[in-house]
N, C-alpha and C positions, 0 to 999 in steps of 0.2 A: 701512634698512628695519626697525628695531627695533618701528617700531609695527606694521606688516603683519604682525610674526613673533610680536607679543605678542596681537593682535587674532586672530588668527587660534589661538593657542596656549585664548587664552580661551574659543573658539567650539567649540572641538573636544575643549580637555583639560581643565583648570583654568581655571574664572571667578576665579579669582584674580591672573590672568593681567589686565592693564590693556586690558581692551575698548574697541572701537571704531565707534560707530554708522553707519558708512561702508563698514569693513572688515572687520568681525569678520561670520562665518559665521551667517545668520541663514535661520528658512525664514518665507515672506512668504506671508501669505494672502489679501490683500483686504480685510483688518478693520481694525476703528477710524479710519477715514479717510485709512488710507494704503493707495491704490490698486496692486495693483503698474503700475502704464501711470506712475505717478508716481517709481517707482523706477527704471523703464528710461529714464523723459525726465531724469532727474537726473543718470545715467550718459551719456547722450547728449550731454549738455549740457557736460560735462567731457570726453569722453573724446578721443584722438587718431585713433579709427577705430573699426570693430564688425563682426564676424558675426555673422548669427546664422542657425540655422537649424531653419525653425518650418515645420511641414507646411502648416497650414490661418491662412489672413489673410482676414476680412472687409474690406469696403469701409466700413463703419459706423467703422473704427478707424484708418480712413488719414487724414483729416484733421488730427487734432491730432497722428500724426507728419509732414504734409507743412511744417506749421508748425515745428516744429524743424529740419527737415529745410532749410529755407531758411535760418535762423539759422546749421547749422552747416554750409552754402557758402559766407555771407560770411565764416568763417573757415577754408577751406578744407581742412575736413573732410570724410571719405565714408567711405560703407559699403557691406556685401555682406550681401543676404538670399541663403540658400537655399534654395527651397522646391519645391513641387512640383504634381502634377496630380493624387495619391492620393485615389482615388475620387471626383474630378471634383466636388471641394468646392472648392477658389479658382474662384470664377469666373472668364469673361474679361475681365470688368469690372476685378476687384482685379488681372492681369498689366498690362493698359490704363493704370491709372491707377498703379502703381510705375514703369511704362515714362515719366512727367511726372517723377518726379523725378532731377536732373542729374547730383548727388552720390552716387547709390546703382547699385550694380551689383547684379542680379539674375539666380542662378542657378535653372536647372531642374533637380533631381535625378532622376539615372536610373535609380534602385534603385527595385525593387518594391515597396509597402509604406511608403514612404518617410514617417514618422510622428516625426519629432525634434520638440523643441520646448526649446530650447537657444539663449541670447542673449549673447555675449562681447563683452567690450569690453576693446579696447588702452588704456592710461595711463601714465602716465612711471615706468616701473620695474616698474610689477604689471599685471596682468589682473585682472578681475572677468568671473564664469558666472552662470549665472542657469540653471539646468535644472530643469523638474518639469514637473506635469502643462497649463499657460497655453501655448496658441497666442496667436497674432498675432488677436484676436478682440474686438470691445467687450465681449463676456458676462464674457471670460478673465478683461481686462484690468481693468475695473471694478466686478464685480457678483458671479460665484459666488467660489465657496468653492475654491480654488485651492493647493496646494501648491507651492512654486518655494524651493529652495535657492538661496541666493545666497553664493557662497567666491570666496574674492581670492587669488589664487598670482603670488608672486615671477617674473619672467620668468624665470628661470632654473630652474622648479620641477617637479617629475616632473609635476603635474597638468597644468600650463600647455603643458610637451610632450606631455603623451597629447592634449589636446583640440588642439592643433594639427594633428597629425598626422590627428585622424577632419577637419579642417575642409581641410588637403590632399589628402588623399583624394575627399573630398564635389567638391572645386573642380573637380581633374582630371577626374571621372567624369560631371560635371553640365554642365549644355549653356545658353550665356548665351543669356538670354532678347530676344529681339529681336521685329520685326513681323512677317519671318516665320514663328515658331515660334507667334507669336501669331494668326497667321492660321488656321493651320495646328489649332489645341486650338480654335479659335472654331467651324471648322468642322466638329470632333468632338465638341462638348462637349454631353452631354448632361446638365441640372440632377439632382442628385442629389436623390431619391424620401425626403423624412422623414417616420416612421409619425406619421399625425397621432393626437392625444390625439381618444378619443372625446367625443364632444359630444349633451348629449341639446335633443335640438330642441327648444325651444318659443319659443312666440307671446307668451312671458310677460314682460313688463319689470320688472325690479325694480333699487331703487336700489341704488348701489355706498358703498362706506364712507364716501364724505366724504358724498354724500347724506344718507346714515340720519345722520350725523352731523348734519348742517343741517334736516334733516326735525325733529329731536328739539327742537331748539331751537324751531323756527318754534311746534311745537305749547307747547313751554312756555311759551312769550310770550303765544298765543293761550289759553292755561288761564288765563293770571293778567290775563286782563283788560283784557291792550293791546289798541288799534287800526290799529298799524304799524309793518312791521318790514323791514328790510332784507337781501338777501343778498347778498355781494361773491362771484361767480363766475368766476374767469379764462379768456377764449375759451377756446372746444373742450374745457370740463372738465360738459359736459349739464349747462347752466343749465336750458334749457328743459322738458328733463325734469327735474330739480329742481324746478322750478315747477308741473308736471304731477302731480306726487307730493302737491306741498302741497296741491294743490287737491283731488286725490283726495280724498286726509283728511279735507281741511276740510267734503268734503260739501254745495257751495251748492245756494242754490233755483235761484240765477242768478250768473254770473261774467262777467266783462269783462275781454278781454284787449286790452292799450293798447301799440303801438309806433309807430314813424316810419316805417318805411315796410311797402307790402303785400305785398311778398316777404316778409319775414319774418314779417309775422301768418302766409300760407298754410301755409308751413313748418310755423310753433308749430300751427295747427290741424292739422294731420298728426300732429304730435306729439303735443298733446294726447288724439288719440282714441286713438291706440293704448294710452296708459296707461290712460286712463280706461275707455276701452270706451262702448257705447249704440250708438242709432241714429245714421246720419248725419244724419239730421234735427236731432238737438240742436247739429248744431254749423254755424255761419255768421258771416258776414260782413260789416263793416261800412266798407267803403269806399267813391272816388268814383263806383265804378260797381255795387257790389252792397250792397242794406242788409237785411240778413236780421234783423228787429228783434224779434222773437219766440223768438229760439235760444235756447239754454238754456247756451249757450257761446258768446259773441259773441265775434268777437276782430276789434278795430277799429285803424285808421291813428288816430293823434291828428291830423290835418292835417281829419279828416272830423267825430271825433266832436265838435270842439271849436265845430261852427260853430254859431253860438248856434239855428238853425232845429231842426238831430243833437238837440243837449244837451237841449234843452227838451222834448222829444219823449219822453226818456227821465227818467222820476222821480230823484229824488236817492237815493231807496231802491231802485229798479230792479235791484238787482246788490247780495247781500251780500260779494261777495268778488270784488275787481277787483286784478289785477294790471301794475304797469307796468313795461316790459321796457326796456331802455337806460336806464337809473331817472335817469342822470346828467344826462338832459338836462329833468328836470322844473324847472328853474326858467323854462324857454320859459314865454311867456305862452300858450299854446295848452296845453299841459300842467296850470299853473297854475289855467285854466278848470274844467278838468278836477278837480281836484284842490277848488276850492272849489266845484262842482255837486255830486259825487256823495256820499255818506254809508254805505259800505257799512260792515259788521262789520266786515273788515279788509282793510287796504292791504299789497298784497306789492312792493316796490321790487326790484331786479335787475339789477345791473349788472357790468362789470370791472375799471371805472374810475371809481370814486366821489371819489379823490382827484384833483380839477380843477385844469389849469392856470390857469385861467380864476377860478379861487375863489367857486365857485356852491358854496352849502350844500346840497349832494347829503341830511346826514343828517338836518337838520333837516322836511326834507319827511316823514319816516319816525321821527318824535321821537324820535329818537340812538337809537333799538333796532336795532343791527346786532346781528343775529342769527347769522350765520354768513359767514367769510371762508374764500372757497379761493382761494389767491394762485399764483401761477406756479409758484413753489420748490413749496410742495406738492403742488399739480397734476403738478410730473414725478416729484417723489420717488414718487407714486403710482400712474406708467404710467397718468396718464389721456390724456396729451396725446404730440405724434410728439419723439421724443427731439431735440437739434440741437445743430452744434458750431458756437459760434460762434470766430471768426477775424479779430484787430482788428490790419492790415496798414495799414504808412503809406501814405499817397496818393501818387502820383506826385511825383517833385522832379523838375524840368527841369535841364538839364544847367548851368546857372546856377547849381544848385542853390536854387534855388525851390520849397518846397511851398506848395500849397494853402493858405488863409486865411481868416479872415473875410472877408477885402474882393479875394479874387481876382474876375477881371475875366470874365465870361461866355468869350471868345476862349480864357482860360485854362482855363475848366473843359469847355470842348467839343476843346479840340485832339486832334488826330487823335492825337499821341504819349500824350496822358493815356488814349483813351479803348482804345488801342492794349495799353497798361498793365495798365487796368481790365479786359480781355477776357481778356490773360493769366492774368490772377487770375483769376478765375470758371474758366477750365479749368484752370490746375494744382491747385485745390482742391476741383472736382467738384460732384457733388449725386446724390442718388441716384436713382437710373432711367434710365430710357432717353434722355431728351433733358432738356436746363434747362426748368423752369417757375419764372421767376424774377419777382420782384416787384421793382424798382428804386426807391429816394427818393431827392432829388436836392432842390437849393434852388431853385429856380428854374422857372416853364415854360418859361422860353426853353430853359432848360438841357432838360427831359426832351424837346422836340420833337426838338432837335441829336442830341442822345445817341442817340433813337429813331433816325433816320436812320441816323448813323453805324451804330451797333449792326447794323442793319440790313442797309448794304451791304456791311460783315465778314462776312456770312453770318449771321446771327444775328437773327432777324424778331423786331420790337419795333415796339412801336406806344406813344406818348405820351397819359397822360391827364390832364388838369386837371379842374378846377372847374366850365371852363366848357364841358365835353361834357356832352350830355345825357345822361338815364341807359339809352335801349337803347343810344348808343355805349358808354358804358360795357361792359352787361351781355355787348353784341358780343365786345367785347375779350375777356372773362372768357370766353364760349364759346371762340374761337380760339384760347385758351389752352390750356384745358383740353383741347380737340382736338387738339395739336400743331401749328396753324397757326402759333402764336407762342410764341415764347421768352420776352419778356422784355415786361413793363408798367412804363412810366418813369412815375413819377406825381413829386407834389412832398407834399402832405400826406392829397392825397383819398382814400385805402385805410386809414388808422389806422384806421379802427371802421366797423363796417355791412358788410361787405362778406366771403363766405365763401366761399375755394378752397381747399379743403383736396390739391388735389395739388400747389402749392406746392414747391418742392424747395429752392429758393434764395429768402433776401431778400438785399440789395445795400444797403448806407447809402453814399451817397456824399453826402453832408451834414452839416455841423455837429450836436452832439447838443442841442440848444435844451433838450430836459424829461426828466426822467426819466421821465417819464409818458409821452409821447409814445414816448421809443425802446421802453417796453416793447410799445406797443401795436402798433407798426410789426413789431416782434420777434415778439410774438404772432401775426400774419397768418402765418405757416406752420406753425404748430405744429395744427393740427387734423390731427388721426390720416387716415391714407388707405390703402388696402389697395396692400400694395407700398410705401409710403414708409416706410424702415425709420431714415431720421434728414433733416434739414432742416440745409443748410448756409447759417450766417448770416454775410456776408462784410460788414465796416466799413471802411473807407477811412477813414484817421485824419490830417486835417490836422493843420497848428499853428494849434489853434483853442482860445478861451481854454476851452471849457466841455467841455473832452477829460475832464477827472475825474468829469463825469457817469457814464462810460460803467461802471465796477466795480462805482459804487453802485448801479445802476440794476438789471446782471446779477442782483447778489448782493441786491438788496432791502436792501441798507444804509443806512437813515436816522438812523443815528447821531452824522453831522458828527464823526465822531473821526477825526481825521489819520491817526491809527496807523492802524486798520483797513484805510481806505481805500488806503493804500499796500501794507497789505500783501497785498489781494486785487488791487492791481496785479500786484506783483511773482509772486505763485507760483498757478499753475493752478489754476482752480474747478474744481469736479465735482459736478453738481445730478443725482439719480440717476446716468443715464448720456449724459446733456449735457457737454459739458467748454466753460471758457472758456478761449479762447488768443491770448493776446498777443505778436505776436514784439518782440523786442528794440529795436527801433526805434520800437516803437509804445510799446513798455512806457514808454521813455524821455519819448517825447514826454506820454506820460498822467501821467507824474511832474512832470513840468517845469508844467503845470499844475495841480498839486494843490499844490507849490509855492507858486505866484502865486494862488490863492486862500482865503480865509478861512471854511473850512464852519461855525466855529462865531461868525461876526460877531454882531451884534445883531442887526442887519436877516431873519439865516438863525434865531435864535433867536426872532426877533419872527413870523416866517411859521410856524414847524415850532408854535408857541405857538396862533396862531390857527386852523391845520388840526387838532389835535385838541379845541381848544375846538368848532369845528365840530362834530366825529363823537363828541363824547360829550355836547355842550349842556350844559357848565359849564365851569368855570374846571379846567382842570387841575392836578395837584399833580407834584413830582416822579416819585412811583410809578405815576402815569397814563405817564409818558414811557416808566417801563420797562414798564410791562404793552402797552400799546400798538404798543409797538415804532418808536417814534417817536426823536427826541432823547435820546440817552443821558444820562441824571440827572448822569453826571461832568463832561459839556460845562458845563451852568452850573454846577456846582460849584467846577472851573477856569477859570472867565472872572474874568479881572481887575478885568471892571470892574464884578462881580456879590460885596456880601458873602454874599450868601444866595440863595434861591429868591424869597421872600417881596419882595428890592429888585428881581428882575425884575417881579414882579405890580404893582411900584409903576409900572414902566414902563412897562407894562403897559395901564396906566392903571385899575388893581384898586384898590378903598380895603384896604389893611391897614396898623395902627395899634401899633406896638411901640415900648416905650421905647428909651433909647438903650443901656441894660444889657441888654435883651432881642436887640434889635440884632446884639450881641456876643459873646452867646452861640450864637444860633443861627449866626452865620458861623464860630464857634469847630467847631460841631459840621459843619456844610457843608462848612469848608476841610481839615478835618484826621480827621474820620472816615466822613463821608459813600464814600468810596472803599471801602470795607466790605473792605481790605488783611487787616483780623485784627478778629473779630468780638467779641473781648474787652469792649470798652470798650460797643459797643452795646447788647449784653444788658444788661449795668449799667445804661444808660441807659432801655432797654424797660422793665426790671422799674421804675423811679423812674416813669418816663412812666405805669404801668399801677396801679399800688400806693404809692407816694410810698415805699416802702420797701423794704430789701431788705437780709437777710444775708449774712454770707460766706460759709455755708454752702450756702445756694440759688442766690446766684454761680455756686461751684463746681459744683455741680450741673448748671445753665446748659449751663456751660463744657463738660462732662464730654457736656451730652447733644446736643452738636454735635461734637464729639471734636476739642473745641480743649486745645491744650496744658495745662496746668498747672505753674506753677513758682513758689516766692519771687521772681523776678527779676520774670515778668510780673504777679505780682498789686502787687508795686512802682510797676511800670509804668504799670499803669492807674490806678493812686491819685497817679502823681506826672502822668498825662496829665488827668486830669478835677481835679485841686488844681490844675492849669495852672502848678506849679512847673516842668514840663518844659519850657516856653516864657517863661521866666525869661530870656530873652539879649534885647540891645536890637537893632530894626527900625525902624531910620529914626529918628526922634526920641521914639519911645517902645518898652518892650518886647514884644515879641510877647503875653504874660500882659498886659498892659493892655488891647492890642487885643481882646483875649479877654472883656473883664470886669474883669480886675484881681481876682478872687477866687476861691476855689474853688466848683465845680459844686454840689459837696457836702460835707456833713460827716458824720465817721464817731462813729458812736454805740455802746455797748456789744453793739445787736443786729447793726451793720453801716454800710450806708450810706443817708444821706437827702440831699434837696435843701436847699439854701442857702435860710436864710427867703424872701429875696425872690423867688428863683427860685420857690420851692413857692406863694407869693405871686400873681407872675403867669403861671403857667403854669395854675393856681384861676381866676384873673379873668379871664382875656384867651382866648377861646376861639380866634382864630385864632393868637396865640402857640402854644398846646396844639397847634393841626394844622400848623404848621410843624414845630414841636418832631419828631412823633409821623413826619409824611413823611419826614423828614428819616433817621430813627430805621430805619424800616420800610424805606427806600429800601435804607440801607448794609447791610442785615441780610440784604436779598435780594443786594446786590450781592456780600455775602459768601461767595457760594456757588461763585463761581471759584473763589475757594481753598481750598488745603490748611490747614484750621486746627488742624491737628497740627502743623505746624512753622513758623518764623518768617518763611520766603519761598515761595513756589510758582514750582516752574524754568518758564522759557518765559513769565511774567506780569512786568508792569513796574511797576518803582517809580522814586522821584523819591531823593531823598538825604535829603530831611525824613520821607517814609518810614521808609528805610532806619534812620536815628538812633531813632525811636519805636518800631520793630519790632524792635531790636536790647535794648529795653528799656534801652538810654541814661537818664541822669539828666536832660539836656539837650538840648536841641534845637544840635545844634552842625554841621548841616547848611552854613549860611551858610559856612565856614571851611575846610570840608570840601576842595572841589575833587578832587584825585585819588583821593585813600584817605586812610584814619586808622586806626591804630593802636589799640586801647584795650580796655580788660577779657578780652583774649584773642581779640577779633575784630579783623578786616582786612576792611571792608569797599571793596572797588576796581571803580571806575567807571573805563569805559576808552569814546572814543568812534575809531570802528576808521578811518573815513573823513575825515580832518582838510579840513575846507572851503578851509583858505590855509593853504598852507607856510610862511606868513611866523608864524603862529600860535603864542604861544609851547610849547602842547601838541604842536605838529607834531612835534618835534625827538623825539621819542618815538615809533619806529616799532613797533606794537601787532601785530606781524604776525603773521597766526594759521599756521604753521607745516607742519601737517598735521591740521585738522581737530580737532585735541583741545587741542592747547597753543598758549598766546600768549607768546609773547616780550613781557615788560611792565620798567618801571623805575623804579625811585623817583623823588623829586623831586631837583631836585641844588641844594646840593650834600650829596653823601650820598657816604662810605667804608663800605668793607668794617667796619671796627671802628667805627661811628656807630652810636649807642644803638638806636636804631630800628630799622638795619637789624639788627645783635643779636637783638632781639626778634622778628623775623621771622622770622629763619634759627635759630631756637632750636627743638630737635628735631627740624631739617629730617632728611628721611630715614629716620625712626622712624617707629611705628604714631603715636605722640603730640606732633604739633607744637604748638610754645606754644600759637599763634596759628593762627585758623581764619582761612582768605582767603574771601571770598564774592565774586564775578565777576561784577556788572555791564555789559553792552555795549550802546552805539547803534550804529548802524549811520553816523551821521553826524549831527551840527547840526539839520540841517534834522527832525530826529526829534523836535527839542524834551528839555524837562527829564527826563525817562522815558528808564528806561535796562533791558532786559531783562535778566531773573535766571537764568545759566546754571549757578547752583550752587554748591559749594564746589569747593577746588583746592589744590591742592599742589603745592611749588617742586622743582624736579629737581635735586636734591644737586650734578651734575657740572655745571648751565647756568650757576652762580652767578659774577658776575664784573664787577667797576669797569670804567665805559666815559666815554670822554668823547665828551661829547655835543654838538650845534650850532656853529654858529661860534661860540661862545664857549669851547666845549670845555670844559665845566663836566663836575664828576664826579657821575655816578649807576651806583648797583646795579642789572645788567638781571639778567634771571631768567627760566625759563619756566614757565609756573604750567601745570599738567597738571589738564585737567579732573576729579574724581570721579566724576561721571558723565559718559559720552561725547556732545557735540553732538549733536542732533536733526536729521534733513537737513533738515527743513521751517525751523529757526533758521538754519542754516549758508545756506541759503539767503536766507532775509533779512534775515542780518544781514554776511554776509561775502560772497558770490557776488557 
């Protein structure tokens, strides 16, 4: 236990002491995006057992522990809360719903007062505490400003016996919580009285921030003289009244409000008077049974106004300021009508869903002037919408061991044991309020009429709807819902959009995820705010269906087709405000397994993500479109093989751009190997040439200095031997990397500094689209530079490749290719370790990289290698001392499937007594193993994704 004793000696006495981000004494606040709910599910998630014992538990915060909490019964794990009834704050809801889970014992404490909030956990040899001011609460857990000590003591430790002794205590005197004890506080339990914050009345509406934010825009669009503009509004984030606000403003003679159906124009006219104010005589109606064509605020169906008898009726200048609401579905020809009749001042568009499955040019109706986006993510970071945890649980395996599929068979996806499954789930997971009000998708109607029955004769009233109900069956439905008549509405696609309940408490996916677009809009349907819904429980039923990898990007709004990413918001818990995403372990697996087997950054997915934003900005996009947009990450085609540059996608494109075959080679020079904006060195030199054709060393440095990137002879080396392209001087395939490049230097250096090469300064002059490749390209890596630390040569927890590594290490040479394990040279070691060997037949297998105790990896040379072999010499030279020869730098994937990229966990150092000749494989060849002891201690969020 030398690292618990050093880790913890660090925490409390001397930092000098070798710490440990796992074990050393640390106090946790809720800041920087490590939640504490994220440090007790890490501890959970490891540990052998747990007590803890926390006064006060919302119900808001039991989900994403029921989700663990299932996880660690299939490994036959459990634990003991202890809590209590002090002053009639757990309700009897949260005693109800800890009483669902299998694996936890829960105690009632019988001391008066009872206010602990204290979290332990048993592990092999130590405990870990958690005590300060956080209850068991979603505020505690992911939102205020929280104090919580976290110390680790030896089992054998005076702290480890004091805290045991209060938790025997607690057990003896405290009373197991069962149904009749539960009865029994149900039928005492009076809600505790919280002094509400005074409130001063008024009649007044006024916008909220993201409003005045979108308001600000619309008016600066409409100052400079456009005629149409767009706003992207996420359900339940008051689009409507955002649109009420603009029109206030705008002040018409006359305005036109345009939707699909007349439930929702009534609503928007309700809405719009209260902002605006006047008589109710200004305001009326234009549908198949009322035409009030005089109002001064029309607000009409398009199914009425579009019928050429409506239209003509009304002048084309009739209306200086029309507004159309569900903007997305303007390319209908009834829409269209519309759109080519009327001629108002300005068009206001409004939707949630601009980006179509369907690939209708939603922007161009609105000539690419998106004005203002409020998207899901920020709509909850800003408490506009009801908070929700979602929960992505495998679907039913039948005892065959059969799950769900794309091509499971109707009989399969209605059986009584799936649906038997499906019902468990829904109540061990809950929802909040009194009864479910649940929203169900499913593939099929045959499938939601069965499910409805079923569901139904469980106890559970469910009524099925399709396509082809009419719309008071529908609106039926939606009352008896919202009355408690029914529980559960089985639909198949007909509730994605149009359609508002905001008491909602459950949606249910029992469905393949076909769009990104679709799951969000299906996910959206519960998130509108309702009094008493204090979170929305979103339950996914996760087959082996190929398009499982939708589900992360979609949560997280990830459109970056980057592998890494996407796996890694698989693997470790979201937290969107105080929304959580949770995947248990079997899902997690199955969502890996197809990110795996598919290709996010293909052509086909480059050639779409290409023409969706040529759409929403109506041009050609450039690289730095992809990063401002948020679209296709600039590195994706930067790293496609089968892309030299940007510029040979636009040829694919079917874009004319016309470049020599020297320009060619240049620009892929600058795409393949700086555009990753790794170390911002080289770019600035390149901006100031791009901006000025010239540039000294002295305003280099300057540059350099005033992004507070390093400074050395070695790097300013560097970049003279990176843009001379001497550093790519090794041969690639039949010619050498420096040909592929050009075959000459970028520039030549003069007695003021640096210039471009004639022919370069040549056509980068003549050729204006060479200039804006050149310049994107430039601008791209300059912003991407902003990841890192360009103070020092790697940034820990960011990934490089090995041809990186060589170039950032200020190498003479590109000698990545040869590389493989590690290398030796100028006093660095830099070592690439991949932790997860795909086949033990591999000849890197025979090397077990085993991370040890969270800080150190047991690693080895290549063999054959002796104790007295030059190399190894040089590595073990100063081992022990403040001053070893050789700097190690620590490279790890997580496994193959990660690809070339390998994370940077820092520098490290060899442990004087691990040092020792092993023979190694069935061949039993000799190598030097070692343990290379981190410098800085692991990060949980790395340990988790690269080792766990």
């Amino acid at each position: 236990m030398e690292i618990l004793k050093n880790a913890i000696l660090n925490g409390l006495y001397d930092q000098h002491y070798r710490g440990h981000e796992l074990l050393a004494p640390a106090l946790l606040d809720n800041q920087f995006g490590d939640q504490l709910w994220l440090s007790l599910r890490r501890e959970l998630l490891i540990c052998r057992g747990f007590t803890w014992a926390v006064a006060f538990i919302t119900p808001n915060m039991l989900v994403p522990f029921k989700v663990v909490m299932a996880d660690l019964a299939a490994k036959g794990v459990a634990g003991t809360i202890i809590t209590g009834d002090y002053l009639g704050f757990n309700s009897p809801t949260v005693f109800a719903e800890l009483l669902k889970i299998p694996n936890l014992t829960v105690r009632i404490a019988q001391s008066a007062g009872f206010h602990a909030k204290g979290y332990l956990f048993d592990h092999d040899g130590y405990q870990t505490a958690y005590i300060g001011s956080a209850n068991f609460t979603r505020s505690a857990l992911l939102k205020n400003t929280e104090w919580v000590l976290r110390v680790s003591s030896a089992t054998d430790a005076a702290l480890t016996a004091q805290v045991e002794r209060q938790l025997t205590v607690l057990n003896q005197t405290s009373q197991l919580l069962d149904d009749h004890w539960l009865a029994d506080y149900q039928a005492r339990w009076v809600p505790p009285v919280h002094p509400a914050a005074k409130r001063v009345q008024s009649s007044l509406i006024t916008p909220n921030a993201m409003q005045t934010a979108a308001l600000r825009e619309l008016h600066a669009l409409v100052a400079a003289g456009e005629h149409r503009g767009l706003v992207v509004s996420a359900t339940g984030t008051g689009k409507t009244y955002l649109g009420a606000f603009a029109v206030k403003d705008f002040r018409p003679r006359r305005f036109l409000y345009v939707v699909h159906r007349e439930q929702i124009a009534r609503k928007s006219l309700t809405s719009f008077q209260r902002v605006i104010g006047g008589p109710a005589s200004d305001y009326g109606m234009l549908t198949g049974g009322r035409h009030d064509w005089n109002a001064k605020y029309l607000f009409a169906t398009v199914q009425t106004l579009s019928q050429p008898e409506v239209i003509k009726r009304l002048g084309p200048v009739a209306f200086d300021y029309i507004l159309i609401d569900e903007a997305h579905r303007v390319a209908a020809p009834s829409y269209q009508r519309v759109l080519d009749h009327f001629q108002p001042q300005f068009w206001l568009g409004m939707t949630a869903t601009p980006d179509r499955p369907d690939n209708q040019d939603v922007y161009a109706a609105f000539d690419y002037h998106l004005a203002y986006e409020i998207r899901l993510q920020d709509a909850l970071e800003a408490g506009m919408l009801a908070p929700f945890h979602y929960v992505g649980v495998q679907d039913y395996v039948t005892p065959a061991g059969e799950l769900i599929d794309d091509t499971a068979s109707l009989h399969r996806l209605v059986a009584s044991e799936r649906v038997r499954y499906v019902l468990d789930q829904l109540d061990y997971y809950g929802y909040c309020g009194q009864q479910p009000r649940g929203l169900v998708f499913c593939s099929r109607q045959e499938e939601a009429h069965e499910l409805a029955a079923k569901f139904s004769a469980a106890g559970h009233p469910a009524v099925a709807l399709t396509n082809t109900d009419s719309p008071t069956r529908r609106r039926t439905a939606v009352d008896r819902l919202e009355a408690g008549k029914l529980e559960y509405i089985i639909t198949v696609d007909l509730f994605n959009e149009g359609i508002d309940i905001p008491s909602l408490n459950q949606i249910v996916m029992l469905r393949n995820t076909q769009s990104a677009i679709v799951f969000l809009q299906q996910l959206g349907r519960g998130l509108r705010k309702y009094p008493g819904k204090d979170y929305v429980t979103v339950l996914d039923f996760i087959g082996n269906y190929k398009n499982n990898y939708l589900i992360p990007l979609a949560l997280n709004h990830d459109t970056s087709r980057d592998v890494d990413s996407a796996q890694a918001e698989t693997r470790l818990p979201g937290i969107i405000g105080v929304s959580t995403i949770n995947f248990n372990r079997v899902a997690t697996a199955q969502i890996l397994t197809s990110l795996a087997q598919t290709k996010l950054d293909s052509m086909r997915a480059l050639r779409q993500s290409y023409q969706e934003l040529k759409n929403k900005i109506g041009r050609v996009p450039y690289l730095y479109d992809f990063y401002r947009y948020g679209s296709t990450a600039p590195q994706v085609f930067a790293n496609n093989p089968r892309l030299a540059h940007y510029g040979s996608f636009l040829v694919k494109m079917g874009e004319a751009v016309t470049l020599s075959s020297y320009d060619n080679r240049v620009l892929s020079f600058v795409t393949k190997e700086l555009l990753n904006g790794k170390r911002p060195h080289e770019l600035l030199l390149l901006d100031e040439l791009l901006n000025y054709g010239t540039c000294s060393l002295t305003h280099l440095r300057e540059r350099w200095r005033a992004v507070g990137a390093y400074d050395t002879p070695a790097v300013r080396q560097s970049v003279a031997d990176i843009l001379t392209l001497s550093f790519f001087d090794v041969k690639a395939g039949k010619e050498t990397k420096k040909a592929r490049y050009g075959g000459r230097p970028l520039l030549v250096t003069t007695p003021d500094g640096y210039q471009w090469n004639a022919q370069l300064a040549d056509d980068l002059g003549s050729n204006p689209e060479f200039y804006r490749l050149m310049t994107d390209a430039v601008t791209t890596g300059l912003t991407l530079s902003h990841n890192y630390d360009p103070g020092q040569m790697f940034t820990p927890g960011h990934r490089y490749d090995r041809r990186d590594v060589c170039r950032l290490l200020n190498w003479p040479l590109d000698v990545s290719a040869p590389m493989y394990g590690y290398r030796v040279a100028d006093g660095e070691c830099p070592i690439f370790i991949t932790y997860h060997k795909k086949d033990t037949d591999q000849r890197n297998a025979v090397y077990n990289n085993e991370l040890r105790d969270g800080q150190s990896l047991r690693w080895y040379t290549r063999s054959p290698r002796h104790l007295d072999s030059p190399e190894v010499q040089q590595l073990l030279a100063g081992v022990g001392t403040d001053q070893p020869a050789v700097t190690l730098r620590l490279f790890v994937k997580r496994s193959d499937a990660a690809g070339k990229q390998f994370y940077y966990l820092g520098t490290a150092k060899i442990a004087p007594g691990s040092v020792r000749e092993e023979l190694l494989g069935p061949k039993e060849k000799a190598a030097v193993g070692m343990d290379l002891v981190l410098d800085r201690p692991l990060t949980p969020r790395m340990y988790e994704l690269l080792f766990d």
